[in-house]
C-alpha positions as CSV (number, residue, x, y, z in Angstrom):
1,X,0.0,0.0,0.0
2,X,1.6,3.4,-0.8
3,X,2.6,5.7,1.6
4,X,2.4,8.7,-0.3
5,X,0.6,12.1,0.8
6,X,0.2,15.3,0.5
7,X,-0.6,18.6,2.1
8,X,-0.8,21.9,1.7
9,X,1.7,24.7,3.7
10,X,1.9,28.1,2.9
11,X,4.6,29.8,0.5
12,X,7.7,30.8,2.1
13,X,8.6,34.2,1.2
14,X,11.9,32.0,-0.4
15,X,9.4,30.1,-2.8
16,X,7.8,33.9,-3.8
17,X,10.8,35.0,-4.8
18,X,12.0,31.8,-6.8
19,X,8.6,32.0,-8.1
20,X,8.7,35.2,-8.9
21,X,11.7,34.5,-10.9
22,X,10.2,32.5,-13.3
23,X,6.7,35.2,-13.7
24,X,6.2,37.2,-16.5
25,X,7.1,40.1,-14.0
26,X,10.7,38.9,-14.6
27,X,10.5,38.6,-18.6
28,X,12.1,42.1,-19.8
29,X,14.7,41.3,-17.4
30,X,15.7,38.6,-18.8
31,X,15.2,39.9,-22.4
32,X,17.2,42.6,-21.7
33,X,20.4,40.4,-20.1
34,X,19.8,37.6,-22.8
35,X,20.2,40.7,-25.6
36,X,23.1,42.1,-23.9
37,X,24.9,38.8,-23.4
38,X,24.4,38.1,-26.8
39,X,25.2,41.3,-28.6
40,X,28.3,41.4,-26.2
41,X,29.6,37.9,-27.3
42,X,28.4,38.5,-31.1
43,X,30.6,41.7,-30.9
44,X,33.8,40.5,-29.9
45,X,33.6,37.4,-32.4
46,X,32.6,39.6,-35.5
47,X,35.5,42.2,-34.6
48,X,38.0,39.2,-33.6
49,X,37.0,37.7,-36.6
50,X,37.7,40.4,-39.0
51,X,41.1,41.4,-37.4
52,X,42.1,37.9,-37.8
53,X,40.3,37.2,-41.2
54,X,44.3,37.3,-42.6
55,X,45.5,34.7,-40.7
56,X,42.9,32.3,-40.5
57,X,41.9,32.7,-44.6
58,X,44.5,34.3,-46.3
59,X,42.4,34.9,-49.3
60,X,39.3,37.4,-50.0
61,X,38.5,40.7,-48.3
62,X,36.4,40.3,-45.1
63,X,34.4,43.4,-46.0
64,X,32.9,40.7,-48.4
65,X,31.7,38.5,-45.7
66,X,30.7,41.3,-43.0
67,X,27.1,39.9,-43.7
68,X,27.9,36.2,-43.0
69,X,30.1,36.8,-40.3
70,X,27.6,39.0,-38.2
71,X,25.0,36.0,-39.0
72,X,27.4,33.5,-37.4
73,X,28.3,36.1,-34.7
74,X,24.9,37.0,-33.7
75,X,23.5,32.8,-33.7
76,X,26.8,32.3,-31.4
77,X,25.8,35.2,-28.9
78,X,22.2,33.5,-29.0
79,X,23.3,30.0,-28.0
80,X,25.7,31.7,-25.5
81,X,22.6,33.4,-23.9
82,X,20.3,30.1,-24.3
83,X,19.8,29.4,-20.4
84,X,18.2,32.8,-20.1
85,X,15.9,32.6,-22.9
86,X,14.4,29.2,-22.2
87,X,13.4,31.0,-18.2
88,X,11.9,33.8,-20.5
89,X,9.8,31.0,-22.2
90,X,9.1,29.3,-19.5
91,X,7.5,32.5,-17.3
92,X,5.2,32.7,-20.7
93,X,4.3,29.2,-21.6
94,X,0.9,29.3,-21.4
95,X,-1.2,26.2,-19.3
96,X,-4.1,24.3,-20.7
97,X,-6.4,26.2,-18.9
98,X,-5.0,29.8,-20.3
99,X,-3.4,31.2,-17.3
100,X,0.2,31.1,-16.2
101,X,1.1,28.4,-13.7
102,X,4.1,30.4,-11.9
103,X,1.0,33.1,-11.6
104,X,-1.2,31.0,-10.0
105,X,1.4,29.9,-7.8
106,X,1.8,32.9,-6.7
107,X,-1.9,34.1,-6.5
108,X,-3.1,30.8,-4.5
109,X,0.3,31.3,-2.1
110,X,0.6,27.6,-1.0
111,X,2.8,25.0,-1.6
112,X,2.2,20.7,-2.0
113,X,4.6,19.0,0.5
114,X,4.6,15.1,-0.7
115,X,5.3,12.6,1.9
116,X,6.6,9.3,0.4
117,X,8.7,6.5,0.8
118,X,11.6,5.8,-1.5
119,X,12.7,2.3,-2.9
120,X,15.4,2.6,-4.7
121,X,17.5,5.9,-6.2
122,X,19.9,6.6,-8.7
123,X,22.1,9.5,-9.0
124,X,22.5,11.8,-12.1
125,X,26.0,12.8,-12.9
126,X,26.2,17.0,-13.4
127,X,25.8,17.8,-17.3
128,X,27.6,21.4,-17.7
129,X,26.1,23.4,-14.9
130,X,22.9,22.6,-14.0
131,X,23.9,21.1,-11.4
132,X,23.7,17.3,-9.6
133,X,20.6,15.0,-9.7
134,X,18.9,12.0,-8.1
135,X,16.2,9.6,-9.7
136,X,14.0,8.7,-6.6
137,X,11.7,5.6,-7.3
138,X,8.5,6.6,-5.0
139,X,6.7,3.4,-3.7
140,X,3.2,4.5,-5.8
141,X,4.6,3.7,-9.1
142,X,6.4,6.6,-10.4
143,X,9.9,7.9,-10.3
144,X,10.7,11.8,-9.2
145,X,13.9,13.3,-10.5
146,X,15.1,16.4,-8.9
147,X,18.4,18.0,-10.3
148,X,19.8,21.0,-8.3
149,X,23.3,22.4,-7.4
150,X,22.1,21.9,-3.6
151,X,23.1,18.8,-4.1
152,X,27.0,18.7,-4.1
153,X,27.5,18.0,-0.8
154,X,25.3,14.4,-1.2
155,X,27.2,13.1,-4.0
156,X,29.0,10.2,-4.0
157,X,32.4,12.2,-4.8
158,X,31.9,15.1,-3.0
159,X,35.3,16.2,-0.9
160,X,34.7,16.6,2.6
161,X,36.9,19.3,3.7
162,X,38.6,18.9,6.9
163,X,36.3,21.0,9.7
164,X,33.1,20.7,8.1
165,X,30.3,18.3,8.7
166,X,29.6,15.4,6.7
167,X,26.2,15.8,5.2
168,X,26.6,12.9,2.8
169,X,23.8,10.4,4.5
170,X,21.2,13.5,4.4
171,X,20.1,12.7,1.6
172,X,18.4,10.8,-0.3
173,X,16.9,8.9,2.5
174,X,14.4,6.1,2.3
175,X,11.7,8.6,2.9
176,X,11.4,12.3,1.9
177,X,9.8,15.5,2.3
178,X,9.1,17.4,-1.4
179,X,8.0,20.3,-1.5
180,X,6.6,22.0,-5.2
181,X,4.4,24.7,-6.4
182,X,1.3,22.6,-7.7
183,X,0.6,24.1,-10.9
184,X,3.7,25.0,-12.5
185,X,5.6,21.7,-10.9
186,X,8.6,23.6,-10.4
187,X,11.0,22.0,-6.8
188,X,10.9,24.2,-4.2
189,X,13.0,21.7,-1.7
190,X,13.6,18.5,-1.0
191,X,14.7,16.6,2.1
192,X,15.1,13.5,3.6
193,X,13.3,12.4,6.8
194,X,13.9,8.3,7.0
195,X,17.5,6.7,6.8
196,X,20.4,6.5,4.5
197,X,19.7,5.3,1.4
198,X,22.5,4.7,-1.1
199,X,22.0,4.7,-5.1
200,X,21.8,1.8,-7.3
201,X,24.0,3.3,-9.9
202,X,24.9,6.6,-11.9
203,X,23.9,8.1,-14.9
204,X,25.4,10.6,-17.0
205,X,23.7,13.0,-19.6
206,X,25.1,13.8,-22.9
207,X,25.2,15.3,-26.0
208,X,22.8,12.3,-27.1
209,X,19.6,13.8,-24.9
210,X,19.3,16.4,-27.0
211,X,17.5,15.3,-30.2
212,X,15.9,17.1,-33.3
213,X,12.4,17.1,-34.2
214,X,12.5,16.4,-37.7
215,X,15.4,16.8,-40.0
216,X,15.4,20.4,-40.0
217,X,13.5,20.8,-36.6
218,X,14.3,22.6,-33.3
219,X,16.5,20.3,-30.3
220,X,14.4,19.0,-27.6
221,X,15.9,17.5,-24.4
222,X,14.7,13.8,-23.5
223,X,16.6,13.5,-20.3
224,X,15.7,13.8,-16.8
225,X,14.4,17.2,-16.1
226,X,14.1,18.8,-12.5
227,X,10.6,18.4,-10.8
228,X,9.1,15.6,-12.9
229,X,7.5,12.7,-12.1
230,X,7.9,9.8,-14.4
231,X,5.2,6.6,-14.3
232,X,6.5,3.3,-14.0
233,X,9.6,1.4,-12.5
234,X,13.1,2.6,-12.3
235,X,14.6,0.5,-15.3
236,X,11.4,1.7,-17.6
237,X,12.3,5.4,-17.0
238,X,15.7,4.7,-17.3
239,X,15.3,3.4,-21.2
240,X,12.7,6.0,-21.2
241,X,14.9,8.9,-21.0
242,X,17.8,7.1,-22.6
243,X,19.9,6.6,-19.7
244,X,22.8,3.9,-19.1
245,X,23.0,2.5,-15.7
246,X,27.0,2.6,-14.4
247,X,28.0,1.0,-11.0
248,X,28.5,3.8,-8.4
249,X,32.5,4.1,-7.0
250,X,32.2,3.2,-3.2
251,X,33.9,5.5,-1.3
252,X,36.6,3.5,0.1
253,X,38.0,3.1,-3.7
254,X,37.9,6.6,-4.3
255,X,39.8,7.2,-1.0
256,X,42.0,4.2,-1.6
């Protein structure tokens, strides 16, 4: 029988403000730093570019490729600035419904803490910066992935430095606390409340979760994303998402 429940606490003024991050109130803000980060970067490559147009082709006159090179300049300063636009497009993604889940969030003003007991977990490697991640297979069937850069200190690798406390058995735990706006999904915190529970395996993201739709069509990401909940068992998500289980180090090797 599962264990699972829920209830709802108010919002912190902590989960307004991360809220608040992802509103529409936030939008020109990011517009504005996306646009500056990528005319910034688009301008050093065109000029760089052109000032060492003799050395890297030592044939033609750049002035006959200004066009071209501000084209490649300008998509490079976009892709540079990607992490900001895809917040901007997440504050306005619109729900089924019409409205604007981090809205509601914020107009209701609670929070959903799930109770629930954990089987078995897996831990997902960091891909660039996002930060690390945990696959936590919940005892009603589904499997929650949460992905934050809270979570150094509970990796398996992570350096304790001499003086501080060892945090490593915090979490995960064989039952948690998760707490997450309820129309917009997005992880709010996470902590566990049972004991020690150590992961089955890692799993590592790469370049091969991010596939096109269509020939010509835009990169989507098929990997596990932060404050999803996946149905069915740990090994279906796993081929789901297009993951390769590899045996976790113990920590006596790594210290060895």
């Amino acid at each position: 029988m599962s264990t699972i429940q829920i209830v709802e606490v108010p919002l912190s003024a902590n989960d307004k403000r991360y809220l608040q991050a992802y509103s529409t109130g936030s939008v020109g803000e990011w517009v504005g730093s996306a646009l500056w980060i990528s005319c910034l970067v688009a301008g050093v490559i065109y000029v760089v570019t052109r000032n060492v147009w003799a050395w890297l082709i030592p044939i033609g006159d750049p002035d006959d490729y200004s066009r071209w090179i501000l084209l490649a300049a300008v998509a490079i300063g976009a892709w540079a600035s990607r992490s900001i636009w895809i917040l901007a497009y997440k504050a306005l993604r619109i729900s089924p419904d019409n409205s604007r889940p981090f809205e509601r969030d914020l107009t209701d003003g609670v929070a959903h803490v799930l109770t629930a007991d954990v089987q078995r977990v897996v831990e997902i490697e960091e891909y660039e910066d996002e930060g690390e991640g945990f696959l936590l297979e919940l005892d009603d069937g589904r499997v929650l992935a949460v992905i934050s850069q809270e979570f150094y200190e509970f990796i398996h690798d992570f350096e304790l430095e001499e003086g501080f406390e060892d945090n490593r058995d915090a979490f995960p735990q064989t039952r948690i606390e998760y707490r997450y706006a309820p129309h917009s999904g997005l992880h709010l915190d996470i902590r566990g409340v049972g004991e020690p529970l150590k992961p089955v395996g890692l799993v590592k993201t790469d370049k091969h979760h991010f596939v096109k739709s269509g020939r010509k069509g835009p990169r989507r990401f098929i990997g596990a994303e932060d404050g999803t909940f996946y149905e069915g068992t740990l090994e279906e998500v796993l081929a789901r998402l297009k993951y390769t289980l590899w045996p976790l180090p113990t920590r006596d090797a790594e210290d060895g």
